[in-house]
N, C-alpha and C positions, 0 to 999 in steps of 0.2 A: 576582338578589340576590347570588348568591356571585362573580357577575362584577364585584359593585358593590365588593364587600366586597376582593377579589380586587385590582382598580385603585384603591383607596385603600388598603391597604396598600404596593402598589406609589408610590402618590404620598408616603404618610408614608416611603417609604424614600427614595427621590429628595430628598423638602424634606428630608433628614436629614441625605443624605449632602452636598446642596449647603451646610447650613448645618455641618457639620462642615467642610467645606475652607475658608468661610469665615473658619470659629474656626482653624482651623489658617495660613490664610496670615494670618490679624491677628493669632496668636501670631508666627509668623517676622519679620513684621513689626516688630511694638513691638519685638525680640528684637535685629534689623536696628539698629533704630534705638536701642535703649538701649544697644547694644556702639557704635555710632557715637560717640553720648555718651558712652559710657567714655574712647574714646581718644581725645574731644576735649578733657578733663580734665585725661586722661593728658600729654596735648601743652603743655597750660597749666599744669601743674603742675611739668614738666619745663622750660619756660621761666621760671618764678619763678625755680627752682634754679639755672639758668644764670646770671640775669641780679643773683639774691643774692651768685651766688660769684664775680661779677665785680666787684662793691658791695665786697665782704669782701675780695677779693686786691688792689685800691687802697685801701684801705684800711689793710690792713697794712702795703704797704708804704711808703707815706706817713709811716705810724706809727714804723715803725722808723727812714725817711730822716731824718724834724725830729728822732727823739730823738738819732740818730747827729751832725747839724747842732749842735744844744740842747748836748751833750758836748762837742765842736767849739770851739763859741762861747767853752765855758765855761773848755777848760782849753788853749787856744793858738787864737791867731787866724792861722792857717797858710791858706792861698789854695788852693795847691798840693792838699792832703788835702780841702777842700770841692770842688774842682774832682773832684777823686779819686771820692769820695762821692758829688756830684751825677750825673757819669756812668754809677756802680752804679745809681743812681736811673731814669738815663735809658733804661739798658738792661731794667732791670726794665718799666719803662712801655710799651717797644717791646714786648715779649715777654707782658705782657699785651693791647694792643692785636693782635698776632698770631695770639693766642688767639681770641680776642674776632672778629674777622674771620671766623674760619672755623666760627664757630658758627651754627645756625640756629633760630631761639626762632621760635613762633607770631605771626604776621601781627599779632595785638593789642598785643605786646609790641619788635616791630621798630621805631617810635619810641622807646621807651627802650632799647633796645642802641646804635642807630645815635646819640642824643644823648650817651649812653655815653660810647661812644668817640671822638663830635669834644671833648668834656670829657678827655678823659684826652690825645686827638691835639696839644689846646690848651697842656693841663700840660706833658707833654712840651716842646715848643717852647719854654713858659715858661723849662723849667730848661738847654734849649740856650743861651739868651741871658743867663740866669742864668749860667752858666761864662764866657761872653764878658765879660759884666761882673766877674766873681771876677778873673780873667785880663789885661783892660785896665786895668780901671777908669773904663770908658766908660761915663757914665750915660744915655746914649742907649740903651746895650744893657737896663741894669736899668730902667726903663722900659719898654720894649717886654715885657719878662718881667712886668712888673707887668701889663699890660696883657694879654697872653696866660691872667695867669692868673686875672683877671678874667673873661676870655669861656668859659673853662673852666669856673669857680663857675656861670658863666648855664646854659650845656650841663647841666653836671652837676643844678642846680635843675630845669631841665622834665625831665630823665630821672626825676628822683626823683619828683616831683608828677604825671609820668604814671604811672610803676610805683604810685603810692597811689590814682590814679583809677583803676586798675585790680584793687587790692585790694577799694576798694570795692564793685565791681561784682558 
């Protein structure tokens, strides 16, 4: 009897202690796996930001180009000083695309940088031919600028309609 009593003691400590590692490696586990899920957050949360402040820095400077143009327009019709201005414009555009290249946003969010920036690669271009035509006056040139900056609006449209399909989500 006290052999019985003896070996089920012993058995209640074995199912205890296997059922404690159990509890312990499915604590490490979930623990595993909920820190994975943090920095998977972590990673697409940090990809919004990138791809916001990339939204915001054309943005602004667009804003600033048409009002500096908009002035332009209003208080001398000079070639020379829009040529001036558009290539401040152009440089900024290269120099955000630059940016923008070397950054690396989450795998869900790599369609909307890469649409991104052929939308901003597009603009750009636009306003190189945009000077060509300030500069000749070849409407071949302003034309193609129109047309660049057409396929830059399309670019820029699926960046944005993927970044909101992917807010939803």
């Amino acid at each position: 009897m006290r052999d019985k009593k003896f070996f089920h003691g012993v058995k209640i400590i074995f199912i205890s202690i296997i059922i404690l590692t159990f509890i312990g490696f499915f604590n490490d586990a979930f623990a595993f796996f909920h820190e994975q899920g943090s920095q998977t957050n972590r990673v697409i949360e940090e990809s919004k930001k990138i791809i916001e402040s990339l939204f915001n820095r054309v943005n602004i400077a667009s804003n600033n180009y048409q009002n500096e143009i908009a002035i332009l327009n209003l208080s001398m019709n000079n070639n020379v000083t829009k040529v001036n201005k558009t290539q401040e414009y152009i440089n900024n555009l290269k120099e955000i695309i630059s940016s923008a290249n070397r950054t690396t946003v989450q795998q869900d969010y790599e369609p909307v940088l890469n649409n991104y920036i052929d939308s901003i690669e597009n603009e750009l271009e636009s306003y190189v031919h945009y000077t060509k035509y300030l500069i000749t006056g070849n409407l071949t040139e302003n034309q193609i600028s129109i047309n660049l900056l057409s396929k830059a609006f399309n670019y820029e449209t699926q960046a944005i309609n993927e970044y909101k399909k992917l807010e939803l989500q």
